[in-house]
DOMI-311996 format. One line per 5 residues: number of its first residue (from 1); their letters; for each residue z, y, x of N, C-alpha, C. Coordinates in steps of 0.1 Angstrom, whole numbers, plus 5000, padded with zeros to 4 digits. Layout:
BEGIN
NUM> a> Z:Y:X:Z:Y:X:Z:Y:X; ...
//
This chain:
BEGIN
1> xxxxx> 2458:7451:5807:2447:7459:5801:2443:7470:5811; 2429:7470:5815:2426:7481:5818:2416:7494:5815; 2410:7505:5823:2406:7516:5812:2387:7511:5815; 2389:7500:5822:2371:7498:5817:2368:7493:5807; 2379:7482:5798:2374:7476:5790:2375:7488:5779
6> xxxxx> 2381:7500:5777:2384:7507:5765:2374:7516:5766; 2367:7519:5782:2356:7529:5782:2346:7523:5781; 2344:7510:5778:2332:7502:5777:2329:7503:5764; 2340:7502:5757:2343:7500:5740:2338:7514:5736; 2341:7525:5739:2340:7540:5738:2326:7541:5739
11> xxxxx> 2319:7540:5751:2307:7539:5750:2299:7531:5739; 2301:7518:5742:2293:7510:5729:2295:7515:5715; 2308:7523:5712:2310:7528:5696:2301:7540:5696; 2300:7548:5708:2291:7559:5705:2276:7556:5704; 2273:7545:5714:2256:7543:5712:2256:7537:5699
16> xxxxx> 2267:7529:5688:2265:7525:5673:2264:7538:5667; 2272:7544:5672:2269:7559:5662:2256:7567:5666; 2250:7571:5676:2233:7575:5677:2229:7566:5666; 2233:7553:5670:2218:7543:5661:2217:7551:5645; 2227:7545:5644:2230:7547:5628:2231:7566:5620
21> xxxxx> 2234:7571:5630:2230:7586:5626:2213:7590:5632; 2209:7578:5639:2192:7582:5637:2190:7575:5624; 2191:7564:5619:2184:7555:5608:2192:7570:5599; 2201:7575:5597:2205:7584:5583:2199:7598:5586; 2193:7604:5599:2188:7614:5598:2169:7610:5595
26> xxxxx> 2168:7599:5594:2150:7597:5590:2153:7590:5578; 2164:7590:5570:2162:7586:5555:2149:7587:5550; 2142:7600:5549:2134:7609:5546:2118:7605:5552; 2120:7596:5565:2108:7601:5571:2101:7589:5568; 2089:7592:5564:2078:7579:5558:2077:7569:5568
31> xxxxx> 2079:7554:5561:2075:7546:5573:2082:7544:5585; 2099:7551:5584:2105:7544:5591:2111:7534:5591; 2118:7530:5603:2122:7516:5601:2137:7516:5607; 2148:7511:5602:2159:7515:5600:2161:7507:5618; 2171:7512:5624:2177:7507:5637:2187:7497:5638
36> xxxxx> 2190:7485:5644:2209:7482:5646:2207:7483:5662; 2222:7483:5667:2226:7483:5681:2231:7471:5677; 2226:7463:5691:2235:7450:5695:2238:7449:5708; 2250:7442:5706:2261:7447:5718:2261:7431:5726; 2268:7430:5737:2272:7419:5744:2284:7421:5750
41> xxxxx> 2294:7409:5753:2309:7410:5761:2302:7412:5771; 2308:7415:5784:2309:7416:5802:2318:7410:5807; 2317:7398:5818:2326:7390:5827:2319:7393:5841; 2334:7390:5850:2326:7398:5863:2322:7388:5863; 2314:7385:5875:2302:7374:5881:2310:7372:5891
46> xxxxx> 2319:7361:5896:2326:7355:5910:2330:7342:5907; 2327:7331:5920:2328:7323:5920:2343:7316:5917; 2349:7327:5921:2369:7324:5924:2376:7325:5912; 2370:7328:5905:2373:7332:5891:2376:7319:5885; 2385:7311:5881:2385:7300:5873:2383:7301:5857
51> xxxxx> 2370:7293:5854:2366:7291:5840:2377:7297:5830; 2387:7291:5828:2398:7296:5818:2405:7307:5820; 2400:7313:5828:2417:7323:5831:2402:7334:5831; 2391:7333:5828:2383:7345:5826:2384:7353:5819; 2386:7371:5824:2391:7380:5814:2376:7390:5814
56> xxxxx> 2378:7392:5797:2358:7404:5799:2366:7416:5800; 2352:7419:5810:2359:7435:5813:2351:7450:5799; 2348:7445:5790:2345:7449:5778:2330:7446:5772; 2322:7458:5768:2311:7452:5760:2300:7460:5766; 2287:7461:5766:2276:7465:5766:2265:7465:5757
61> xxxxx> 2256:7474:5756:2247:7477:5747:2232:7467:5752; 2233:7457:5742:2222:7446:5749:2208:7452:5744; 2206:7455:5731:2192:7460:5727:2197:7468:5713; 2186:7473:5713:2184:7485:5700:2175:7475:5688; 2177:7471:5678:2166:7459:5674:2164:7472:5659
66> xxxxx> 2150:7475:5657:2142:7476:5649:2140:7464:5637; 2145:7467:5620:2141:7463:5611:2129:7469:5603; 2119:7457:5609:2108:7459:5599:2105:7456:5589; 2114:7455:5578:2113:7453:5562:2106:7464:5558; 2098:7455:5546:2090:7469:5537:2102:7477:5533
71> xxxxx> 2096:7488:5534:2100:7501:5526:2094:7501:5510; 2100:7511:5504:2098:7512:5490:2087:7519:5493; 2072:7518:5483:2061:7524:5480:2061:7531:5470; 2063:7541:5468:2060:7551:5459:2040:7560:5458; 2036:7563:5443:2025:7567:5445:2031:7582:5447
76> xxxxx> 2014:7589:5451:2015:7604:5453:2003:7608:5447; 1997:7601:5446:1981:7605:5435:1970:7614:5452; 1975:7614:5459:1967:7620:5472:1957:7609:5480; 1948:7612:5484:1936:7604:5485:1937:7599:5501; 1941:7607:5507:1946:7601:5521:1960:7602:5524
81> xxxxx> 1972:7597:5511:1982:7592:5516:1982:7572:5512; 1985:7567:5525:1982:7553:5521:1993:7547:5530; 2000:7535:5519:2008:7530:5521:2003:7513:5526; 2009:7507:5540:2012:7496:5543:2023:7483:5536; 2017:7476:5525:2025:7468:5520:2020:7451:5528
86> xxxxx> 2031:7452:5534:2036:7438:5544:2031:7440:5559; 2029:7433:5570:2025:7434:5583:2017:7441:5587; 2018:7450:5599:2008:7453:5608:2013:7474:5608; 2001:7476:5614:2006:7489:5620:1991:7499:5617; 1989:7509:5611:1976:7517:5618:1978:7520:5631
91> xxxxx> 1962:7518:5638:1959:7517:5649:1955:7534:5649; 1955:7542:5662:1955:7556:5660:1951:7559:5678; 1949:7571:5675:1936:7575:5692:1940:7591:5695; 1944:7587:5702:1946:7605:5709:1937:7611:5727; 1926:7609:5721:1921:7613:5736:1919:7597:5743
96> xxxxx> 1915:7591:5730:1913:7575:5739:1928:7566:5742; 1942:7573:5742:1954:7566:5743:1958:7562:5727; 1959:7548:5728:1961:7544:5718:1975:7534:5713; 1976:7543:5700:1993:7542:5695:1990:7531:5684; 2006:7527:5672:2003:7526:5662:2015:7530:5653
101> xxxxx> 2012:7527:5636:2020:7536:5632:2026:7529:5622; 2034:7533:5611:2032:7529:5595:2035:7542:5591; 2032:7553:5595:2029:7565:5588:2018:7566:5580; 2018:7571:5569:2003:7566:5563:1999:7579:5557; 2007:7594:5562:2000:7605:5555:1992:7609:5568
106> xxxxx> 1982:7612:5559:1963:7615:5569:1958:7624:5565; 1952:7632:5566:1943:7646:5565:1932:7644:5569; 1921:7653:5563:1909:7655:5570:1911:7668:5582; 1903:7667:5596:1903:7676:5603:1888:7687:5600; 1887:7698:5608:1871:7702:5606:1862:7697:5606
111> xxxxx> 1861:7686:5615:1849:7680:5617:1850:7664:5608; 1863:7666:5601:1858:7654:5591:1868:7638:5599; 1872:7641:5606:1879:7630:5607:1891:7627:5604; 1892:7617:5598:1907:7611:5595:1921:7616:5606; 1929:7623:5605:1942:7619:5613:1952:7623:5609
116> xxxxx> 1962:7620:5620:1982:7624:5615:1980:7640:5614; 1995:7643:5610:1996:7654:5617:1998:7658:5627; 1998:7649:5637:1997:7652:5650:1989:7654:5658; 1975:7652:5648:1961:7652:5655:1959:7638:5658; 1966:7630:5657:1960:7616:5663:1947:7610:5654
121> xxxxx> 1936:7603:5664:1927:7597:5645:1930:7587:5644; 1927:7583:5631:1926:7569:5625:1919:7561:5625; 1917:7548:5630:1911:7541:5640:1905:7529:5629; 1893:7522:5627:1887:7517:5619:1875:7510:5620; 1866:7506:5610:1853:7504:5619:1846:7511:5608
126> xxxxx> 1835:7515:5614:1826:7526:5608:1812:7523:5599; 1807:7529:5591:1801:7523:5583:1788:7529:5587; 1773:7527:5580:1759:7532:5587:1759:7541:5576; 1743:7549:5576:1744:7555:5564:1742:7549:5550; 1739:7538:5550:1737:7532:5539:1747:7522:5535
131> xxxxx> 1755:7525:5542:1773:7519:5539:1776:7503:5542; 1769:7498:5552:1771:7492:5559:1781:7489:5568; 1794:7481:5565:1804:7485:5580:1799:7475:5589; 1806:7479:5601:1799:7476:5612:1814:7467:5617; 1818:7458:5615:1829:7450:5624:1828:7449:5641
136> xxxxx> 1820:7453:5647:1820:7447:5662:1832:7458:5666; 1837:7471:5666:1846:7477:5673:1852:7488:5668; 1865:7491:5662:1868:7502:5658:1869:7517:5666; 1866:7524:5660:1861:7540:5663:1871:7549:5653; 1875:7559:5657:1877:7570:5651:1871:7572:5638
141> xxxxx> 1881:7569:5624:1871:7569:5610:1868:7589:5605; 1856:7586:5605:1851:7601:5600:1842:7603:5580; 1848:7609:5581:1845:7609:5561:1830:7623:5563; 1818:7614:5561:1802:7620:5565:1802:7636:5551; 1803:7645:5557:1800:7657:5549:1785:7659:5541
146> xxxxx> 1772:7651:5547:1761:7651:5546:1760:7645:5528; 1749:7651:5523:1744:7645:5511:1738:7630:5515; 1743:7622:5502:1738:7610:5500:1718:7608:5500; 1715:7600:5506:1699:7603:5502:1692:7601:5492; 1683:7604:5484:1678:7602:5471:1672:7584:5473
151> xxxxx> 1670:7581:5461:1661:7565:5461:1655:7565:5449; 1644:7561:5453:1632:7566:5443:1630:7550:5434; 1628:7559:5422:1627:7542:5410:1617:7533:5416; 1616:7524:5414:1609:7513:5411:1605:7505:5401; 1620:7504:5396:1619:7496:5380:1626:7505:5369
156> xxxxx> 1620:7498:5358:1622:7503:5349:1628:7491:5336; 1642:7492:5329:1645:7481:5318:1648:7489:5307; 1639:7482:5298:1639:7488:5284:1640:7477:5274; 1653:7475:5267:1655:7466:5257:1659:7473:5245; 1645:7469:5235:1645:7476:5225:1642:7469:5211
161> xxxxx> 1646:7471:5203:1643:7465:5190:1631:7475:5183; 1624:7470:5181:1610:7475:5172:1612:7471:5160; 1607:7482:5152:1607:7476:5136:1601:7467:5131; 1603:7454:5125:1589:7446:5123:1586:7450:5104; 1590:7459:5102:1587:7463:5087:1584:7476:5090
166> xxxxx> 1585:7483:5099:1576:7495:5101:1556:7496:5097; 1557:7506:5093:1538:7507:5089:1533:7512:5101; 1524:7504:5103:1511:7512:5109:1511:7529:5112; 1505:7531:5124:1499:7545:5124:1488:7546:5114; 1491:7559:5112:1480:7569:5105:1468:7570:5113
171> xxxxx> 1467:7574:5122:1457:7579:5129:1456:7567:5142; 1445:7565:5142:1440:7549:5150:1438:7554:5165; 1434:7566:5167:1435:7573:5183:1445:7577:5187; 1457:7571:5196:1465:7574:5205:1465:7587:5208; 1476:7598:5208:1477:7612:5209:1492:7607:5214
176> xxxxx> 1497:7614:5221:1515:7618:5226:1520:7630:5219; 1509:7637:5216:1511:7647:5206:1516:7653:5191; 1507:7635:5191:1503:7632:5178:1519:7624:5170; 1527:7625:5165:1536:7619:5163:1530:7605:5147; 1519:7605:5141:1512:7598:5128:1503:7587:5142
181> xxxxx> 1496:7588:5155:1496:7580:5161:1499:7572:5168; 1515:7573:5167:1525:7560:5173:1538:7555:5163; 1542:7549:5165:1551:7541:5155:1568:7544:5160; 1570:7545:5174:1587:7544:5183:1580:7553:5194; 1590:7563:5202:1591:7565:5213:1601:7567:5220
186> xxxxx> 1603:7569:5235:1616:7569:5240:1613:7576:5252; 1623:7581:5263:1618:7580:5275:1631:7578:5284; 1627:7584:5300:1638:7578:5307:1637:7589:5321; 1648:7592:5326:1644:7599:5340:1641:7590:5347; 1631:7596:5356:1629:7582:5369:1632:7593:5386
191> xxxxx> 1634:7594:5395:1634:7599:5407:1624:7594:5414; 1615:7602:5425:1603:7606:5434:1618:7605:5447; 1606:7601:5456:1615:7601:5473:1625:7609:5476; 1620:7620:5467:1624:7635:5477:1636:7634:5464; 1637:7631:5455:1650:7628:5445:1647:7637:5431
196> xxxxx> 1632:7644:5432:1632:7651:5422:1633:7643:5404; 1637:7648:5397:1634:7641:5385:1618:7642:5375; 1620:7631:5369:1606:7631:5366:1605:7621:5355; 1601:7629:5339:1606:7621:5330:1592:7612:5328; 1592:7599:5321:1586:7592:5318:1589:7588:5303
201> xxxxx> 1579:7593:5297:1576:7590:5279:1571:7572:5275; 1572:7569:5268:1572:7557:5263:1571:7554:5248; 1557:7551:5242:1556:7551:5230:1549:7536:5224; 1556:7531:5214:1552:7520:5209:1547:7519:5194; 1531:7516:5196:1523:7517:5182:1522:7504:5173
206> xxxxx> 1527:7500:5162:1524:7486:5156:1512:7484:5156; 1507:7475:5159:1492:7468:5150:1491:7462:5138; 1478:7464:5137:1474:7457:5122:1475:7447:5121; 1476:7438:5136:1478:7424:5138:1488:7420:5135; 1497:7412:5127:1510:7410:5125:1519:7403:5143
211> xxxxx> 1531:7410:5143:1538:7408:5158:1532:7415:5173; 1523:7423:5170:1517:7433:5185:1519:7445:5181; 1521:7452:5192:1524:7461:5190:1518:7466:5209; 1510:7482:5206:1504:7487:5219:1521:7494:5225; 1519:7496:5237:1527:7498:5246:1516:7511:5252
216> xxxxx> 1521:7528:5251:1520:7536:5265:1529:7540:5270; 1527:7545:5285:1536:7551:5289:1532:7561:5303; 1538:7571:5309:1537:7577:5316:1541:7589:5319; 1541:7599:5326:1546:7611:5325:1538:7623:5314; 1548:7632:5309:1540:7642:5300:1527:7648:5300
221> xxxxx> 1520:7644:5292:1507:7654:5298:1496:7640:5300; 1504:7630:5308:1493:7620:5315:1493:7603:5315; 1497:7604:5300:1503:7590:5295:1491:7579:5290; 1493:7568:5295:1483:7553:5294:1482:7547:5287; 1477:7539:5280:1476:7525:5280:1480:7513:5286
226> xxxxx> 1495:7508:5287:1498:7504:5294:1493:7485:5294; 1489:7484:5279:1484:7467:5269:1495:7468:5260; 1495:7458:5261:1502:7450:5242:1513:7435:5242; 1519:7443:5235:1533:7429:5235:1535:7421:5224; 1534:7410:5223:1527:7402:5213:1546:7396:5208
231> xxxxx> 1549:7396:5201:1563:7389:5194:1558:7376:5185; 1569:7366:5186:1568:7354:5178:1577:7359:5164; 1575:7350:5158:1576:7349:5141:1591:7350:5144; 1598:7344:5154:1613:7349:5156:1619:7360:5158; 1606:7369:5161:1612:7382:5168:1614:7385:5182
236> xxxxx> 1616:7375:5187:1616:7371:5205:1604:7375:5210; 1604:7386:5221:1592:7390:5229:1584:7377:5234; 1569:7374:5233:1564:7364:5238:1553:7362:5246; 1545:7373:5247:1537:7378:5256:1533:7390:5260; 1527:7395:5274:1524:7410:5273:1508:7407:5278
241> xxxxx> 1499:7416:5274:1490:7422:5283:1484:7434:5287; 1479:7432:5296:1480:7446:5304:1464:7454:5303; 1460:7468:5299:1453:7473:5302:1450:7476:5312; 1436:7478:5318:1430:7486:5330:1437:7502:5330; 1443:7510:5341:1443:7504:5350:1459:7500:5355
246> xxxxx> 1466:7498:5340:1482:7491:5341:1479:7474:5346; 1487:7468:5354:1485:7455:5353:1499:7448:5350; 1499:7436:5342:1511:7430:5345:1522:7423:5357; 1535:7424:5353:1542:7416:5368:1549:7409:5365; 1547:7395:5360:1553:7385:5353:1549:7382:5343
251> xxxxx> 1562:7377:5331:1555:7376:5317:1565:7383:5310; 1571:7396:5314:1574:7405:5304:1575:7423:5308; 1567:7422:5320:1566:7438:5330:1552:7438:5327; 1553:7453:5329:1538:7461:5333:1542:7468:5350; 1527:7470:5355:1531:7480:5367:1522:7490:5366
256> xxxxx> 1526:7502:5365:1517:7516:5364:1519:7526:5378; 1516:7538:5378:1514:7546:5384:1519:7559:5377; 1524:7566:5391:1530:7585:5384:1526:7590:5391; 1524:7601:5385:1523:7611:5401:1528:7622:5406; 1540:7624:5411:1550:7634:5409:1542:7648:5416
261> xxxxx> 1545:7659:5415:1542:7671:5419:1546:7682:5428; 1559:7674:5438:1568:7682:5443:1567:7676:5455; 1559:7674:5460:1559:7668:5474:1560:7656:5479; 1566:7648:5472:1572:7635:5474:1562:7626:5473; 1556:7611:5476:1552:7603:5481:1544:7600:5465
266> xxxxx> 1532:7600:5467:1524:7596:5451:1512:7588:5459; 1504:7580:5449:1514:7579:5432:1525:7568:5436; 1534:7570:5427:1543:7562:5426:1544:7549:5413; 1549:7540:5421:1543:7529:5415:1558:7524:5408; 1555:7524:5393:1570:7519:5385:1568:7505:5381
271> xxxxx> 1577:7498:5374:1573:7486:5366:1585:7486:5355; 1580:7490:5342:1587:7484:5332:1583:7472:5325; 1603:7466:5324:1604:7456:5323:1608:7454:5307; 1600:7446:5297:1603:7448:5282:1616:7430:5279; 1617:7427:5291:1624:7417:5290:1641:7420:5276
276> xxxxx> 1641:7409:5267:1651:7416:5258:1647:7422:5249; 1637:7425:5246:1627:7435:5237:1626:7427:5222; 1631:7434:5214:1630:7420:5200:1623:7429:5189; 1616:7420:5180:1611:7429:5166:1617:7420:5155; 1627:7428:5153:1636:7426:5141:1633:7432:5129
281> xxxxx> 1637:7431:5116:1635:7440:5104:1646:7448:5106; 1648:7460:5115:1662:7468:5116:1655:7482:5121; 1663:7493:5124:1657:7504:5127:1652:7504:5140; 1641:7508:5143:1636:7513:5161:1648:7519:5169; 1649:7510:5180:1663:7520:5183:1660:7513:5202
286> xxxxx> 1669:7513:5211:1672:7515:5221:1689:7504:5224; 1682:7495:5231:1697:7485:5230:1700:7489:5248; 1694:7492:5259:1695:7492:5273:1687:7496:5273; 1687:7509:5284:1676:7515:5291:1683:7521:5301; 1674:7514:5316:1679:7522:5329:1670:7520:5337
291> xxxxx> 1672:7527:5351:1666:7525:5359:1672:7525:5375; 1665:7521:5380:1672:7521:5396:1673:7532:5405; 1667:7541:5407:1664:7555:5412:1676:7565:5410; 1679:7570:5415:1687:7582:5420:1684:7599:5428; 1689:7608:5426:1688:7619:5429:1700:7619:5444
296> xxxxx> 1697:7629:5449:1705:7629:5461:1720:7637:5456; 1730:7631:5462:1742:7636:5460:1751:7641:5469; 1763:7653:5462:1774:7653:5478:1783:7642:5471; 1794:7638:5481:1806:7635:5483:1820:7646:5474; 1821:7640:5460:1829:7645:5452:1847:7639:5457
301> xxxxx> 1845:7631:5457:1859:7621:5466:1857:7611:5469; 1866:7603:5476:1869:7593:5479:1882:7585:5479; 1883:7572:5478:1894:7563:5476:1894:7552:5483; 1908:7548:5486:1908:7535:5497:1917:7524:5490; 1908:7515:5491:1908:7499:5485:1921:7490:5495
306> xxxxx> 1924:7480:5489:1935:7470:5489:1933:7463:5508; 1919:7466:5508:1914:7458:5521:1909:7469:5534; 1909:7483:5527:1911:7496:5533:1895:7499:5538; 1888:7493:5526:1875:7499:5527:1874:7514:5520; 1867:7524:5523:1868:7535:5520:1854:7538:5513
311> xxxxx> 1858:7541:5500:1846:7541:5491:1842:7562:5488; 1834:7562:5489:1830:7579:5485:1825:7577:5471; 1830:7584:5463:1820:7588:5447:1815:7603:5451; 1801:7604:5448:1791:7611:5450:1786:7615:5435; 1782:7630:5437:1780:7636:5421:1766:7631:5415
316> xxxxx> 1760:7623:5422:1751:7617:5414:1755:7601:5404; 1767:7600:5408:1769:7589:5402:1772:7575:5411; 1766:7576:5424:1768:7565:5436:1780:7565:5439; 1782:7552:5448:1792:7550:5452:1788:7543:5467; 1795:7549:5475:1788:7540:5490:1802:7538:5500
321> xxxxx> 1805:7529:5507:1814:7527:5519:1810:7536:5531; 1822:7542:5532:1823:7554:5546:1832:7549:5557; 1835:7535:5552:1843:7534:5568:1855:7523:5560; 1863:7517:5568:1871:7505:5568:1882:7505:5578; 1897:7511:5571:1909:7509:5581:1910:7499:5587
326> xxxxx> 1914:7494:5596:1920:7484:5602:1934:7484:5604; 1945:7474:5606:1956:7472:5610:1957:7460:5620; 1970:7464:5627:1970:7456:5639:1986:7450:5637; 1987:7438:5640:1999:7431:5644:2004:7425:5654; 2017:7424:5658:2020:7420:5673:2028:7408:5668
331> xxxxx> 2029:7399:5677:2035:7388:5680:2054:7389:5680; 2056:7401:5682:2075:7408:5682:2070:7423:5683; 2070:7426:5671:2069:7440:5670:2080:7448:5677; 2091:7440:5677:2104:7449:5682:2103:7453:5697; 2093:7445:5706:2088:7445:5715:2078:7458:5720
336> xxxxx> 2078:7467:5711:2066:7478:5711:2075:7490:5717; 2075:7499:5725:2078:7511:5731:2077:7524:5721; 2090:7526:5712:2088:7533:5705:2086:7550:5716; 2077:7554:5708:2071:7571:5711:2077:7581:5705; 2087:7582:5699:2091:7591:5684:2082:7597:5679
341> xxxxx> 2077:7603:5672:2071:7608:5657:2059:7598:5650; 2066:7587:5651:2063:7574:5643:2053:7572:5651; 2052:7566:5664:2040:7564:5671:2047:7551:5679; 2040:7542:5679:2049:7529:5689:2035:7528:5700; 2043:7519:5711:2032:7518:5719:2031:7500:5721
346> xxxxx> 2018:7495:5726:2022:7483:5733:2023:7480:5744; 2032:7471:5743:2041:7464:5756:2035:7451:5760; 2039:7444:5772:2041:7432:5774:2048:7426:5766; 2060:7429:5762:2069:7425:5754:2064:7422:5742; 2056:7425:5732:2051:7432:5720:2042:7421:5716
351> xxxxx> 2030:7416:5725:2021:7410:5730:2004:7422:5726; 1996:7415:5728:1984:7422:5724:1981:7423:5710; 1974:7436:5706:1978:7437:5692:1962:7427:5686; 1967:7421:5676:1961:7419:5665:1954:7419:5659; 1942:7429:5659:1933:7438:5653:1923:7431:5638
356> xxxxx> 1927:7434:5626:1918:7425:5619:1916:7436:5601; 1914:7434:5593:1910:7439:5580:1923:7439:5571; 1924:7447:5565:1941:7445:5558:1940:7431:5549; 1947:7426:5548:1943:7411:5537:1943:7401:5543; 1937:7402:5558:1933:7389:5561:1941:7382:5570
361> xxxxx> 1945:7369:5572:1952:7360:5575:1969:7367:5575; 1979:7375:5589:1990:7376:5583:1993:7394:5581; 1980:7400:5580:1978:7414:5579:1983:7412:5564; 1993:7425:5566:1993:7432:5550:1981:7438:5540; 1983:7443:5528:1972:7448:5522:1975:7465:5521
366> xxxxx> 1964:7474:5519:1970:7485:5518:1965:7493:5502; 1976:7502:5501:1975:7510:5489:1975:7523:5489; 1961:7530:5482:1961:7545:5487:1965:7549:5477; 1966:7563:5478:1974:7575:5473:1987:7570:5469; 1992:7564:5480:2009:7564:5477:2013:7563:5498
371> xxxxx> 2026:7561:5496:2034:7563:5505:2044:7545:5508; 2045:7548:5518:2061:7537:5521:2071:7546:5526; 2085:7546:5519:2094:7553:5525:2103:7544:5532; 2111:7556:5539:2116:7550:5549:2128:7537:5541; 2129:7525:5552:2138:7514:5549:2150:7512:5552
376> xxxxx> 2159:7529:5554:2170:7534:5559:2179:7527:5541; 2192:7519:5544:2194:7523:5528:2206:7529:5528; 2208:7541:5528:2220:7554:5534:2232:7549:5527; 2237:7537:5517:2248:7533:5516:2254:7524:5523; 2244:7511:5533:2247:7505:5543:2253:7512:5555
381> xxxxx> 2246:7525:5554:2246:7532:5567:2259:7540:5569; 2264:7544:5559:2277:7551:5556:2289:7542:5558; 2283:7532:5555:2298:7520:5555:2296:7519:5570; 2288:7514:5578:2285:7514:5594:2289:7523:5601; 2288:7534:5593:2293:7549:5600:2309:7547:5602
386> xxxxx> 2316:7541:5591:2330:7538:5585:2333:7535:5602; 2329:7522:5600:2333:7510:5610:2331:7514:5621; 2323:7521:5628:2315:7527:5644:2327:7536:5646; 2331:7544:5636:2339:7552:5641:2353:7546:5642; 2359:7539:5630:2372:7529:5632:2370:7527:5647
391> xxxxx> 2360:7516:5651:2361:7510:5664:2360:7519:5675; 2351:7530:5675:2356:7544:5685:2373:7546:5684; 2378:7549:5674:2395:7554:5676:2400:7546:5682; 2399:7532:5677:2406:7518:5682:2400:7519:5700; 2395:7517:5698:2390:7519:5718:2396:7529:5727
396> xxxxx> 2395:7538:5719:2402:7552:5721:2420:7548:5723; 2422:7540:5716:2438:7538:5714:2442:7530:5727; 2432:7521:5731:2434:7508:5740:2437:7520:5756; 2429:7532:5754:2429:7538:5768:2445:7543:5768; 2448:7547:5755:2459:7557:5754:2468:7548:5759
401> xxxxx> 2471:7533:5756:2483:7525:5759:2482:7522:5772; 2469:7520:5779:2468:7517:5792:2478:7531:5801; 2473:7546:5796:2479:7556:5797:2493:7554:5797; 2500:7547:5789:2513:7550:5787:2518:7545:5796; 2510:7525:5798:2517:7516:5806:2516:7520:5822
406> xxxxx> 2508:7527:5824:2507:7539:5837:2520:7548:5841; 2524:7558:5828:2528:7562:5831:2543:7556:5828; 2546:7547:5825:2559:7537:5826:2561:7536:5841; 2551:7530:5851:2552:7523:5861:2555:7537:5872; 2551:7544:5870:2552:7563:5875:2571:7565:5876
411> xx> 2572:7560:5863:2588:7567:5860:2593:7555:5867; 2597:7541:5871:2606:7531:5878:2606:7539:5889
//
């Protein structure tokens, strides 16, 4: 016996113990990935050496192998903590040097972009203003501070039940005023370019004729003749026609004119659509009514989807895409040059990363406002601690006896 094989042993027990008291001091740290040391025997290398009578002169530390098992996902209800459930890494940019991670807690900076706490950003593909992503190349994801732009009506859907046992008006001359010369009314906000609101009245007069009924409509003050909607004996809308200077657009729309007053682009051209419109024996009432138009909005929050598209809710009620994580996978992840503070790099070893949408082919999917914790499991790790240290004393012991058998050969 001699003291290389016991200092070889001594060494290899201590690099098991680093391993294993890093995997137990990042219990804690999101997204880690627990460590083993693996070891190998040592034989000298000589030709004179005969096969059987080969003695190892102890062990060596062959590699450090990284387990990338999921971690447990827990939620956190926070909008930029997002957890990686199965393969791949966020891709991240520090000055153009690019890392990756499974860290998934993210911040806004001042100027609105995504990153760690280390300032790194989060790397993605980016969306237009009208929430278009753009796949040709990931960029640095930035969450737009800017208001949403207004979008001015077009159309108009009104499905409504009219009374077919309602009487006649009183008064045969149309008034908006007049509540005895119309029979139903209703109205609806519509939006102008510039996003202003702009209501539009809507009043429906029976005729004498059994199943017609007149149709106006327009803004307060400046309301039309829009024609007349003729119902079958079923109640089912069955024809419309259109007054000068409303015309029809199909066979159950009118197209009219507004004219807003605030700057924005006039006249503006609507089209309600009476499609769905029934004359039942039941009360005048309102079964659907909307329109397409919108007011301009800020950015109230946002949330990230399974496929790590990033959706903004806006106080007008919109919803638009701001941008699209990406994840990257390597061919041997274990192969990647760890950085510490959860940052790996790529290697040759590693191969080229992967770059694709969460979900697709063998990329994981992700889940926001939660976390992955680390995949340390501190009762494996305590029993390994057991053992690392057993086999340190024992190694320890092999020097002591070499020691003794020394000093035997001292005393003859």
């Amino acid at each position: 016996m001699g003291y290389q094989q016991g200092l070889s042993g001594l060494a290899a027990s201590s690099n098991d113990l680093d391993v294993i008291g890093n995997n137990i001091a990042n219990a804690n740290t999101v997204g880690f990935k627990q460590s083993t040391a693996q070891f190998a025997d040592v034989y000298a290398n000589t030709i004179a050496t005969s096969v059987g009578n080969q003695i190892g002169l102890g062990a060596s530390l062959q590699t450090v192998q990284q387990d990338f098992a999921q971690g447990t996902i827990s939620t956190t209800g926070q909008a930029l903590n997002v957890a990686i459930n199965g393969n791949g890494f966020y891709q991240m940019s520090h000055n153009g040097t690019i890392t990756y991670s499974r860290n998934g807690v993210f911040q806004l900076d001042k100027n609105g972009f995504i990153t760690d706490a280390s300032g790194n950003d989060l790397m993605g593909y980016a969306a237009s203003s009208t929430g278009v992503i753009n796949t040709a190349q990931t960029v640095p994801l930035q969450v737009p501070t800017t208001n949403i732009a207004p979008v001015a009506t077009k159309n108009i859907t009104a499905q409504l039940n009219l009374n077919a046992q309602a009487t006649t008006p009183t008064t045969t001359t149309f008034s908006e005023t007049d509540s005895t010369s119309y029979t139903y009314s209703t109205s609806v906000t519509a939006y102008d370019t510039l996003g202003g609101a702009q209501t539009v009245n809507m009043y429906f007069a029976k005729d004498a004729t059994s199943g017609q009924w007149d149709v106006y409509a327009g803004q307060p003050g400046s309301v039309t003749k829009l024609g007349t909607a003729q119902f079958s004996s079923s109640g089912a809308l069955q024809s419309i026609t259109a007054s000068a200077p409303a015309t029809t657009n199909g066979t159950t729309s009118f197209s009219f004119n507004i004219n807003p007053t605030d700057g924005s682009t006039k006249p503006q051209s609507l089209t309600l659509d009476l499609a769905g419109t029934t004359q039942y024996g039941s009360a005048n009432g309102v079964n659907n009514l909307a329109q397409d138009g919108y007011a301009s909005g800020t950015l109230s929050n946002f949330s990230i989807a399974a496929d790590g598209t990033i959706t903004g809710n806006y106080s007008n009620g919109q919803t638009m895409s701001l941008g699209q994580i990406v994840l990257a996978n390597f061919n041997n992840p274990n192969g990647l040059l760890n950085l510490g503070g959860n940052q790996f790099q790529q290697t040759a070893a590693s191969g080229v990363a992967q770059v694709s949408t969460p979900g697709s082919t063998n990329h994981g999917t992700l889940t926001g406002g939660a976390l992955e914790a680390s995949n340390v499991d501190l009762t494996n790790q305590l029993v390994d601690l057991i053992t690392a240290q057993r086999n340190y004393q024992a190694n320890a012991q092999t020097i002591k006896t070499q020691q003794t058998v020394d000093q035997t050969l001292l005393q003859m």
